[in-house]
C-alpha positions in Angstrom: 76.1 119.9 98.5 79.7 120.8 96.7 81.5 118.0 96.3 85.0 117.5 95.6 86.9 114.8 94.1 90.6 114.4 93.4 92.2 111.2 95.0 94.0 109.9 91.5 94.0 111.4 88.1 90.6 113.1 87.9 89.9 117.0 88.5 86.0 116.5 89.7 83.4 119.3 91.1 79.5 118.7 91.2 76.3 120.1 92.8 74.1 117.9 93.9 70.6 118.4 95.9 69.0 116.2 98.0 65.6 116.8 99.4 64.0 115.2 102.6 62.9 112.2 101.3 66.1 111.1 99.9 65.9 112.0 96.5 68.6 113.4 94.7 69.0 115.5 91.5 72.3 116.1 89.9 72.8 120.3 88.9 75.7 119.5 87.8 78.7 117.1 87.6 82.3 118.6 85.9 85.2 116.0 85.4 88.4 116.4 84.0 90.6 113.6 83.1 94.7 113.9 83.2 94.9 110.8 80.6 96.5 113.0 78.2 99.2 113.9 81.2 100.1 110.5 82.1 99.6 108.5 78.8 103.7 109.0 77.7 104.8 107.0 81.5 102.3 104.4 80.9 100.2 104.5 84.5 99.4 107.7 86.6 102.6 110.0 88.1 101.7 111.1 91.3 103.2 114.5 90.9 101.9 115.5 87.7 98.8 114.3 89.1 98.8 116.7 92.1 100.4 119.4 90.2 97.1 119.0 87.6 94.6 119.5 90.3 96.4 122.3 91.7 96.2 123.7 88.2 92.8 122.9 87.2 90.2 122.5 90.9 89.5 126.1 91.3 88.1 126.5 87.7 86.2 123.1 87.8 84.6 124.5 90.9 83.5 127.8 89.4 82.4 125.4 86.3 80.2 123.5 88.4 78.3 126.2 90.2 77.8 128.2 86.8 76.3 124.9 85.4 73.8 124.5 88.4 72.7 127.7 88.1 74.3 128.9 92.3 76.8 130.7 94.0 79.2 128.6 96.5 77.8 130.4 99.2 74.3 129.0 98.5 74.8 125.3 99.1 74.9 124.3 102.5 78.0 122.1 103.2 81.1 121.1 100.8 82.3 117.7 100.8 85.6 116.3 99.4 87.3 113.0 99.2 89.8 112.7 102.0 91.0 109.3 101.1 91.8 107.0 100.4 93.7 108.0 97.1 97.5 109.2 96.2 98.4 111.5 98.9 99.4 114.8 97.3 96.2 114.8 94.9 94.1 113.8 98.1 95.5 116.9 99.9 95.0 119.4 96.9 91.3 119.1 97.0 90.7 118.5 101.1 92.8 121.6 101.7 90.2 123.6 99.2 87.3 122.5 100.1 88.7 123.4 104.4 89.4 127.2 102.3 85.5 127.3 101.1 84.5 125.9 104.0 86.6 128.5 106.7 86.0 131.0 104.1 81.9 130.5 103.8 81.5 129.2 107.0 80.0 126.3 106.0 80.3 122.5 107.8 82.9 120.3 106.1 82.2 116.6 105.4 85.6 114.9 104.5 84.3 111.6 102.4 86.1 108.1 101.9 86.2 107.8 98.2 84.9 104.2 98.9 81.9 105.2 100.4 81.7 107.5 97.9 81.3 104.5 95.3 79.5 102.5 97.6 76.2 105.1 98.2 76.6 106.0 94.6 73.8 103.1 93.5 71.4 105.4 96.2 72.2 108.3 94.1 71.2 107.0 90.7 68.9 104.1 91.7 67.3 104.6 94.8 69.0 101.2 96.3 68.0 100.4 99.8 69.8 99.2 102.5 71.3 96.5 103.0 73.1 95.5 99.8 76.1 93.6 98.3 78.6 95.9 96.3 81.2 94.5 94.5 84.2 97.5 93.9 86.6 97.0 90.9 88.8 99.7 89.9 92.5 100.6 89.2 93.1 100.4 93.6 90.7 98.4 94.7 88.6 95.1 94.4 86.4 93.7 96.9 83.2 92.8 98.5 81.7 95.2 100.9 78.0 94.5 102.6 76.6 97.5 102.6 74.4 98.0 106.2 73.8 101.9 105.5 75.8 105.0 105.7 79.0 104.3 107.5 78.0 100.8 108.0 80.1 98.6 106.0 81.6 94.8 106.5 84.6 94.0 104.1 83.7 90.4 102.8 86.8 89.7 100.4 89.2 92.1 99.0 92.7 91.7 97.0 95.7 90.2 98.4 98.0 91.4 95.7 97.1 93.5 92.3 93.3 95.1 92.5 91.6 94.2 88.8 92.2 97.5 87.3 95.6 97.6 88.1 96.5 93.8 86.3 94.2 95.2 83.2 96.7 98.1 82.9 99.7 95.9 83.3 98.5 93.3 80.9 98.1 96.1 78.7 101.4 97.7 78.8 102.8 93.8 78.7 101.3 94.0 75.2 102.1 97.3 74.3 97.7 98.4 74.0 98.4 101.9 75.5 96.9 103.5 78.8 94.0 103.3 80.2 94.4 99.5 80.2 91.0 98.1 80.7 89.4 99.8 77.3 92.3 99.0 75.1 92.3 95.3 76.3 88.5 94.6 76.3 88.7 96.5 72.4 91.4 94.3 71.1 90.0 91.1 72.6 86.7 90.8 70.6 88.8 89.7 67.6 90.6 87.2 69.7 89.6 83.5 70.7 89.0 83.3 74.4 89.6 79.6 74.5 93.3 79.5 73.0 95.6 79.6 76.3 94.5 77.9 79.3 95.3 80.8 82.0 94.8 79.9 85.6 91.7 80.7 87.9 93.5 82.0 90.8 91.7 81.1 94.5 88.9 79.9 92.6 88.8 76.8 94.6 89.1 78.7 97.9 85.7 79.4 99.7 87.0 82.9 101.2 85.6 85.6 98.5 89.4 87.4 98.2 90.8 87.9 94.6 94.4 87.6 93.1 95.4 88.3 89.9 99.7 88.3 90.7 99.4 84.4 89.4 97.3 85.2 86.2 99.3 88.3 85.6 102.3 86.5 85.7 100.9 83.6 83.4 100.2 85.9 80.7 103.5 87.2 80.6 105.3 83.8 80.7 102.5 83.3 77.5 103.9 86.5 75.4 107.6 85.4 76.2 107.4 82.1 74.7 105.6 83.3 71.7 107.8 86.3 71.2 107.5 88.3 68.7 104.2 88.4 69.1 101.6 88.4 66.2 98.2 90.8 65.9 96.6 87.4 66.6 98.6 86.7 69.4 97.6 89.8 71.3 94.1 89.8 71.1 93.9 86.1 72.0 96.0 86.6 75.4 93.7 89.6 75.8 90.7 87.5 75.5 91.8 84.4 77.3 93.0 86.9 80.3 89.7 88.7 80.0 87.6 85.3 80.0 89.8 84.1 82.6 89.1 87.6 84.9 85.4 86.8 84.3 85.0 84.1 85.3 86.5 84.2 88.8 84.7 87.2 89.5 81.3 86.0 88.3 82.2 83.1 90.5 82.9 85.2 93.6 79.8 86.8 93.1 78.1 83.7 93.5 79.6 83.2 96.7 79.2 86.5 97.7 75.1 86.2 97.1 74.8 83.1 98.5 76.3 84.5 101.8 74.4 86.7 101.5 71.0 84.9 101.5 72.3 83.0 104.1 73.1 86.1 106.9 70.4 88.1 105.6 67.5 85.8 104.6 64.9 88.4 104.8 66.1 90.9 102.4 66.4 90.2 98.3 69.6 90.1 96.9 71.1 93.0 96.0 74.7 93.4 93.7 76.2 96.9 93.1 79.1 97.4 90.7 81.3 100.4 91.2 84.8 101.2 89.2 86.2 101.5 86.6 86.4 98.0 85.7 82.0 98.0 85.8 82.0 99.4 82.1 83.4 95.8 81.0 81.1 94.3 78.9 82.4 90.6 79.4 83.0 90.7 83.2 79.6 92.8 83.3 77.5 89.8 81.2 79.2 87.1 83.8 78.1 89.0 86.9 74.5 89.0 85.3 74.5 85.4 84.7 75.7 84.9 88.5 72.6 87.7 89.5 70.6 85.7 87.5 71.5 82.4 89.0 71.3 83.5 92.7 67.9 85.0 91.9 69.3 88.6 92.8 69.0 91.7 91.4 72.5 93.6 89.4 72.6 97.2 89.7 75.4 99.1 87.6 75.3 102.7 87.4 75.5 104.4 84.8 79.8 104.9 83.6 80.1 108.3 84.1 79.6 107.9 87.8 80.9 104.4 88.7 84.4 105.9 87.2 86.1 109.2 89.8 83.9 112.0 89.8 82.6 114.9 92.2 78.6 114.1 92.0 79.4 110.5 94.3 81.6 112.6 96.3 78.6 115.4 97.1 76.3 112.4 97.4 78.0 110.7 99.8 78.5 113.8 102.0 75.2 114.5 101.9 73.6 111.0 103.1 76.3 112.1 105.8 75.1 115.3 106.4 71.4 113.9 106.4 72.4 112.5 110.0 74.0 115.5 111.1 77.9 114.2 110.5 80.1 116.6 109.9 83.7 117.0 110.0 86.3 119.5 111.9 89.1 122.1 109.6 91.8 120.1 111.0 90.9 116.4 110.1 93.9 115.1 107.8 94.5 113.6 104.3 94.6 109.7 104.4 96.2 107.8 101.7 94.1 104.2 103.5 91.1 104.1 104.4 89.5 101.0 104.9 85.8 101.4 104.8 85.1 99.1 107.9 87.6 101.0 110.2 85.7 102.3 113.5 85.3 106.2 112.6 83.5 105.3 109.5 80.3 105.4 111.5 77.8 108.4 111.7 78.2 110.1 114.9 75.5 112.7 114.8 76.6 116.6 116.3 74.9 117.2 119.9 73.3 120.1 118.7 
């Protein structure tokens, strides 16, 4: 399976083989980052973005068949993420993969970049269904119950600002660079977590939805009155926001595992991490504690694939294409798509 990935501000392309049983093996797995691009405005540009991939797919593509050792016409489908993502960069690699595809004749498999994350634990760990995953990136943040492939019940998910996306504006609000999450987490190991008192927003609340508006907007009333702001300063808001961010996830988690022994008392626990936001060492020590407590089993993959990249994307159109879905030339580019919409669900080809 080719599979392409291009929904934000990575270029992706990978090979990846899975035999009958299930069992995958990665040939190869080609990412390109536009951080250097976008680092001058702070966040991602959606036009540069698109413009990049444009640029930069068709090479990535050649990359990643000369690294696993095949020519496109010997894999048997191509797969690309067809949302949810920023439009234009979502239609650069759709439309190639539809090319290759008409091209080869070869099926199509258009992939929701959150199913991509969410079978991604299958790829590298061999999870079985069902299972909890918790997604926390720069987009998104919730709780999905993961049935099997195309099966998916949204537990809890943002109502304002997903987790990556307050990291990078807490960042900027202290003047740490782009990408937000590394540059925060770096700068708050030298600060004292226990300083500001930052609030715990919906913590109280027994629906398993995040916010993060309240605590963004708490750290920024905290840098104003302390304005101009000292080296100290910064890494102590960084580590009280961070410690405060822990904390109401590794709570949520709870509540997410208990509810999840409850529904589904003859299965173990199972937590998945996917995003960005997964390589945090703090937040990832607090979901192990909450594992730990609930007598549940964490599962993080490794970085490389719980960030954007092409080898989730071929993996996740090949569990598809296991059960014999596969997608028409014309289906179109979605900037939303919720994973537990209707069409999400494996409808197998007649033939």
């Amino acid at each position: 399976m080719l599979g392409i990935e291009t929904s934000c501000d990575e270029t992706a392309a990978s090979i990846v083989v899975r035999d009958s049983a299930g069992k995958a093996v990665i040939r190869s797995n080609v990412v390109r980052s536009q951080l250097d691009e976008h680092a001058a405005f702070g966040g991602v540009v959606p036009e540069l973005a698109a413009r990049a991939h444009v640029t930069y797919l068709d090479h990535i593509i050649a990359q990643a068949c000369r690294e696993a050792g095949l020519a496109l016409g010997d894999v048997d489908a191509i797969a690309a993420t067809a949302g949810p993502g920023l439009i234009g960069g979502v239609l650069v690699g759709l439309t190639t993969a539809k090319a290759l595809a008409a091209a080869l004749g070869k099926p199509l498999i258009a992939v929701n970049h959150l199913e991509a994350h969410a079978l991604t634990a299958r790829l590298t760990d061999g999870v079985q269904f069902p299972y909890l995953m918790l997604l926390v990136s720069g987009g998104h943040s919730q709780f999905v119950l993961v049935r099997g492939v195309g099966n998916y019940e949204r537990w809890g998910t943002t109502i304002d600002d997903a987790l990556g996306e307050a990291f990078d504006k807490v960042a900027k609000l202290l003047t740490l660079g782009h990408p937000g999450g590394p540059a925060v987490e770096a700068i708050a190991k030298s600060g004292d977590p226990k300083r500001f008192k930052f609030p715990r927003p919906l913590l109280r609340e027994a629906r398993l939805d995040f916010s993060f508006s309240g605590l963004k907007t708490a750290v920024r009333l905290q840098a104003e009155a302390l304005a101009p702001l000292s080296d100290q300063d910064v890494a102590d808001i960084a580590a009280c926001f961070q410690a405060a961010v822990a904390e109401v996830v590794s709570v949520r988690a709870g509540q997410a595992l208990a509810r999840f022994k409850a529904e589904l008392p003859e299965h173990t626990p199972q937590l998945v991490v996917a995003g960005g936001v997964a390589a945090n060492r703090t937040i990832a020590a607090a979901l192990d504690k909450a594992c730990t407590a609930a007598g549940a089993t964490l599962i993080v993959p490794p970085i490389a694939l719980c960030t954007d990249n092409g080898a989730m994307v071929a993996w996740a159109g090949a569990e598809r294409f296991a059960l014999g879905a596969t997608d028409h030339l014309d289906f179109t580019a979605r900037p939303r798509w919720p994973l537990d919409l209707p069409d999400m669900k494996v409808v197998p080809d007649a033939a």
